[in-house]
N, C-alpha and C positions, 0 to 999 in steps of 0.2 A: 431688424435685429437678428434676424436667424441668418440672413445672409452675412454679416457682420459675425457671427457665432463661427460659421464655417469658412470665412475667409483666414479669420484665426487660427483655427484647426488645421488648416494645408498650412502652415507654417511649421519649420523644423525650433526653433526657439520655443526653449521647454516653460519659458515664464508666460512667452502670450496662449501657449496649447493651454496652458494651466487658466488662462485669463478665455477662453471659451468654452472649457470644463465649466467654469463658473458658469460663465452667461446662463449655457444650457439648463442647468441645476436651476437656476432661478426662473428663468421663462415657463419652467415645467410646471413649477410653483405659483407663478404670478397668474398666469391664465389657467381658469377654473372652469371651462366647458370642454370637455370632454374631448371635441373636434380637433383644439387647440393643440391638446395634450398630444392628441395621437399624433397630428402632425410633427411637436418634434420627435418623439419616439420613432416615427417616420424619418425622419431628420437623418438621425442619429444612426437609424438600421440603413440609411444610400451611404453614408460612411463608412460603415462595414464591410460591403458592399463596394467600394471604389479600389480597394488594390492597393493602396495606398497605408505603409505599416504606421505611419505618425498617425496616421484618420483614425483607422482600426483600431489602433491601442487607443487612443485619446474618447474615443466615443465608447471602446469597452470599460473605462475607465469611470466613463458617466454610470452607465450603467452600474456597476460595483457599487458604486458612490448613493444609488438612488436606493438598495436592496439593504444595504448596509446602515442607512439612516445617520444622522444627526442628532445632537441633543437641537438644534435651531427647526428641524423639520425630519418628518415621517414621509420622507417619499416614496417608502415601499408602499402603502397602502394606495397612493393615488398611481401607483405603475402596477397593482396586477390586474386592474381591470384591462390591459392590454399585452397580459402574458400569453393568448392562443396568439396577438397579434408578431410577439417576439419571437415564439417557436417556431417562426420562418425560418428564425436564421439556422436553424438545425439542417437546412438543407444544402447551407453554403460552408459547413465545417468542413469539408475534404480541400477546402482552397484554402483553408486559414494554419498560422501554426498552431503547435501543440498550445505552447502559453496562452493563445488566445482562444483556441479550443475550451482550456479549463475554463477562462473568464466565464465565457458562454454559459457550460454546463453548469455554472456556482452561479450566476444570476436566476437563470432558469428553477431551478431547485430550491433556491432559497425562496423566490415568490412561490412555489410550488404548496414548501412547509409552512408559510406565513399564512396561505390563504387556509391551509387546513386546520391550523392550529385555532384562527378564526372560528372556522366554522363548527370545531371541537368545543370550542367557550360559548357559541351559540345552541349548540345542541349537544348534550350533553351523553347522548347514546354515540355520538360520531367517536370511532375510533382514531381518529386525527388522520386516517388516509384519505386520498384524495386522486381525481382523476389522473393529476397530471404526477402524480408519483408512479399510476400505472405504464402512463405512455412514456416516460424516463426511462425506469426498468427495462419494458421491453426493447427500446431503441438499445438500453447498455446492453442488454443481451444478445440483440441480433450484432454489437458491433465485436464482442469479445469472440464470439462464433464466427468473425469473417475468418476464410483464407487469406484474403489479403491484409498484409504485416502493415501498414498505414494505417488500416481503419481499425484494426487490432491495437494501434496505437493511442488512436482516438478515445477507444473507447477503455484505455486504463485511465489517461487523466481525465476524461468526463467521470470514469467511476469515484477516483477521488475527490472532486470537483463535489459530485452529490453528498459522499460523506462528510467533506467538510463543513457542508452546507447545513447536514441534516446535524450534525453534531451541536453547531453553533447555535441554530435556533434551538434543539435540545435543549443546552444548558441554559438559552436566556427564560424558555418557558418553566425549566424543572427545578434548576439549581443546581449544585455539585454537592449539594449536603446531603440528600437521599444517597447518590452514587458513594460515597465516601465508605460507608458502611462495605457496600462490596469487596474492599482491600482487604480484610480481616483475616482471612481465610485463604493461606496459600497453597492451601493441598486441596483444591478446589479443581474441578473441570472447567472447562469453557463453558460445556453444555448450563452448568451450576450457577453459572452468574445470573444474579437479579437482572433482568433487563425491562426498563418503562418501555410504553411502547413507540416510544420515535427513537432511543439507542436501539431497540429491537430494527426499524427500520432502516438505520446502518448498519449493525452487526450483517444484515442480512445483504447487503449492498457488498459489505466487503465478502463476504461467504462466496454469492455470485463470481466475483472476480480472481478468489482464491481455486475456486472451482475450475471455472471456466481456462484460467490458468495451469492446473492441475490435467486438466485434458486437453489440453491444445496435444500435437505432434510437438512440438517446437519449446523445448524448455526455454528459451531466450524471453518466452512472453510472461512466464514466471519471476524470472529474473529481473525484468521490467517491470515486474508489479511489485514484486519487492522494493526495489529501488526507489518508486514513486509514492508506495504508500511511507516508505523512512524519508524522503523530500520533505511529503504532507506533515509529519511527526515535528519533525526540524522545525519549517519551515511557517508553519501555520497561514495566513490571511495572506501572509507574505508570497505566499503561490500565487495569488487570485489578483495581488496588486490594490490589497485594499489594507487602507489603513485603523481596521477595527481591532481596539486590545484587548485581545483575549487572552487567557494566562495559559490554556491549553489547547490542543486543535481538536480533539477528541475529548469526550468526556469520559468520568473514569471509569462507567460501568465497561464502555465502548473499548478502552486502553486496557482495561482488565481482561477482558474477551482475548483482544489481541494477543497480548502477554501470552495467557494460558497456552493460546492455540499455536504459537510460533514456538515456544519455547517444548512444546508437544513434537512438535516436527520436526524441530532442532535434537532433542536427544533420541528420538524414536529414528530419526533417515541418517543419523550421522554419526550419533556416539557410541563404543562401543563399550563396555568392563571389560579392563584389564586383565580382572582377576578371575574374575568367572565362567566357567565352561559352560560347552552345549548343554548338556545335561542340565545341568541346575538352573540354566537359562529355560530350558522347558517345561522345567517344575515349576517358577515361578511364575509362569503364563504371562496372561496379557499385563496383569494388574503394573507389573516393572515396569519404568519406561524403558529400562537398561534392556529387558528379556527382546522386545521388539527388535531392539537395533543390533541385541548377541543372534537372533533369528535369521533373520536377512543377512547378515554377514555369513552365517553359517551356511545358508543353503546359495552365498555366493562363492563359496571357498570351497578345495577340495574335500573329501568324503573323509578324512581321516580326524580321528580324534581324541584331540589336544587338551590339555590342564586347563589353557588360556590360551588367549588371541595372540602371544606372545609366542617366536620360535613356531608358529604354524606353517609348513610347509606349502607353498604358492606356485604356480606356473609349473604345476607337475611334478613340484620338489626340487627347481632351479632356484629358486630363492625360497626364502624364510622371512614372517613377519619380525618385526623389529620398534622397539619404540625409540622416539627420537622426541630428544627436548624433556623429559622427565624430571622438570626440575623441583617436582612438588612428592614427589617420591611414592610413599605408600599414604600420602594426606588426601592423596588425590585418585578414585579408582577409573576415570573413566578417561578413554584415549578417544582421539576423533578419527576414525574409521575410514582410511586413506586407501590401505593394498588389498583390503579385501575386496572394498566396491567395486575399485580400478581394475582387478580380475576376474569380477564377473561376467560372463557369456552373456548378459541383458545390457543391449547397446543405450537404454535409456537408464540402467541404472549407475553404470557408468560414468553417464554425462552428468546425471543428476545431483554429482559436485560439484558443478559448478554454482549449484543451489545456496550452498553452505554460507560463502562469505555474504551475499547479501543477506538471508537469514539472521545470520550474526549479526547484521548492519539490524536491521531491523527491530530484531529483539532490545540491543542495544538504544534504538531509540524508542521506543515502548517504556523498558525501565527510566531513561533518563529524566522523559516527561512526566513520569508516576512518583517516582522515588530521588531524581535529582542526583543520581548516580548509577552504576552499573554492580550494587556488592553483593548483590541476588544473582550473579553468573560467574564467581569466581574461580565456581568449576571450570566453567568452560575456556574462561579464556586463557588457565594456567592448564589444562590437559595436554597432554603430548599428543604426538603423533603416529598412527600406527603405521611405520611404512616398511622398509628392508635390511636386512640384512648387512652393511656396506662390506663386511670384513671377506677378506679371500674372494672378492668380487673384480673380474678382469672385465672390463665393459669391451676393449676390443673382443675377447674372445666370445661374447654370447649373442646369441642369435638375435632377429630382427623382431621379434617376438617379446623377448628382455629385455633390449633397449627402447622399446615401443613403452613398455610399461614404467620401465626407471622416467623416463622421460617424462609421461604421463601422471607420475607422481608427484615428482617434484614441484611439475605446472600447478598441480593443485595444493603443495604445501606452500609454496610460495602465497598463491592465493589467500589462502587462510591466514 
């Protein structure tokens, strides 16, 4: 039957792959000694193992299917007694792709939180961690810390992989009703949200990877984790190739977190007030999100000082700030912070727009999946632009200096 199971599987016809999916699923179930089991578990890990993309998805596929459960059968419980045996394949991810990388990390993770959540309902002092959440972590961390941009890759989608992991089983142990409570309060910190302690061990998963992001050389790996944590947001079970319905990918304490902390970084590294000067921008200290991002603008901008970020003299007094797209007028104080960045002497702050639009992607699906809309950002999506001057401007006649930045501006309004 197992040779039969896998004669199927080398077929490119998605109805007989689907027709040894099954077999597998059943054989795992029907034989009850242990020996048996692991043999197709074995099975299934020479198929991963063969090179072969029909094999590798088709038997990643079992897998999903086993972790994921049935109302007809509980196959996770009879597959973690062979999760040190499955953590082999962590050693053959640098030949797999990204997609089937996730699989990987989401079956892994999930037996992970099952077996701790177990042994939490058995013992009542157990804080629900567990070994194999240590050895997860430190593999995410040594991959987010590689030099090399592959295994840097690896280890974004394994990081959302775990979260999705660690969320799902969250909510089937916790419920969404506790979390619920946590929306109340929108003048709230990140640090402020209630968190149980399995959203604490995603909150903490994403922290890692926002971090590790945060310090790379290479902004692109940020931007990369943005993009893949707004996929996860989207995209939910639907990443991992598994047909489990869940209403949300994240649960809300977990989505709340997010929110706070993107929407933190979104107006603190990018917005600026229109209306408000340096001055008053220092009186108001940290507590504004606005004073942060009038701060940093200002010690990227020349030394002289202006009413507002409006008509600020730039590039030595060859250009002047200017707003562009103002179609929300004085209803609206904040502008997204385009010529000031773009003419700071810090080559990382500079690039650091390119941060922006996924950001905005991001946020954007944070709110969608919470709220079911985007009317908590109106600000932002209707704020103008801080960029130049156009009037009495000769683009042949200015140096390679001005055209370096007009250019450079525009790249990034377009962007946004």
């Amino acid at each position: 039957m197992l040779v039969g199971g896998t004669a199927r599987k080398t077929t490119v016809a998605r109805t007989i792959r689907a027709c040894g999916r099954s077999m597998f699923l059943h054989l795992f179930t029907a034989f009850e000694s242990t020996y048996h089991r692991q043999e197709i578990v074995g099975k299934l890990m020479t198929h991963i193992g063969s090179g072969s993309k029909d094999e590798i998805n088709t038997a990643l596929s079992v897998f999903v299917t086993m972790v994921d459960g049935t109302d007809e059968a509980e196959y996770i419980d009879l597959l973690c007694p062979f999760s040190a045996f499955l953590k082999c394949l962590i050693d053959y991810v640098e030949h797999l792709s990204l997609g089937q990388v996730r699989k990987i990390f989401y079956v892994l993770c999930t037996m992970d939180e099952h077996t701790a959540l177990k042994e939490h309902e058995d013992d009542s002092g157990n804080n629900g961690n567990s070994s194999g959440d240590a050895e997860l972590n430190i593999l995410l961390r040594k991959l987010l810390a590689s030099t090399q941009t592959h295994y840097r890759s690896i280890g974004i989608v394994a990081g959302s992989a775990m979260v999705l992991a660690i969320c799902s089983t969250g909510s089937q142990a916790e419920g969404e009703s506790d979390n619920d409570a946590n929306s109340q309060d929108s003048n709230r910190s990140g640090s402020q949200v209630a968190l149980s302690p399995q959203n604490t061990k995603a909150v903490n998963v994403l922290k890692m990877m926002l971090n590790k992001g945060s310090d790379s050389a290479s902004l692109e790996i940020l931007h990369a984790l943005y993009d893949e944590i707004s996929m996860l947001i989207e995209q939910g079970h639907q990443l991992v190739g598994s047909t489990k319905e869940a209403t949300h990918s994240l649960t809300s304490a977990v989505a709340e977190w997010l929110e706070i902390d993107c929407i933190e970084k979104l107006q603190s590294g990018y917005l600026v007030n229109k209306n408000q000067d340096d001055r008053q921008a220092e009186d108001d200290g940290p507590s504004s999100s606005s004073s942060s991002s009038s701060s940093s603008s200002s010690s990227s901008s020349s030394a002289s000082s202006s009413s507002s970020v409006v008509n600020r003299p730039i590039l030595g007094g060859r250009l002047k700030t200017s707003l562009w797209y103002d179609l929300d007028g004085d209803i609206n104080d904040f502008a997204l912070n385009i010529s000031l960045l773009q003419q700071s002497t810090d080559t990382r702050q500079r690039e650091s727009l390119m941060l922006a639009p996924p950001l905005m992607k991001l946020v954007q699906a944070v709110l969608s999946s919470r709220n079911g809309g985007i009317d908590d950002i109106d600000m932002v999506l209707g704020c103008p632009l801080l960029m130049y001057d156009e009037s009495n401007l000769e683009l042949s006649q200015e140096n390679t200096t001005v055209r370096e930045f007009i250019c450079s501006t525009l790249y990034h309004a377009i962007n946004w």
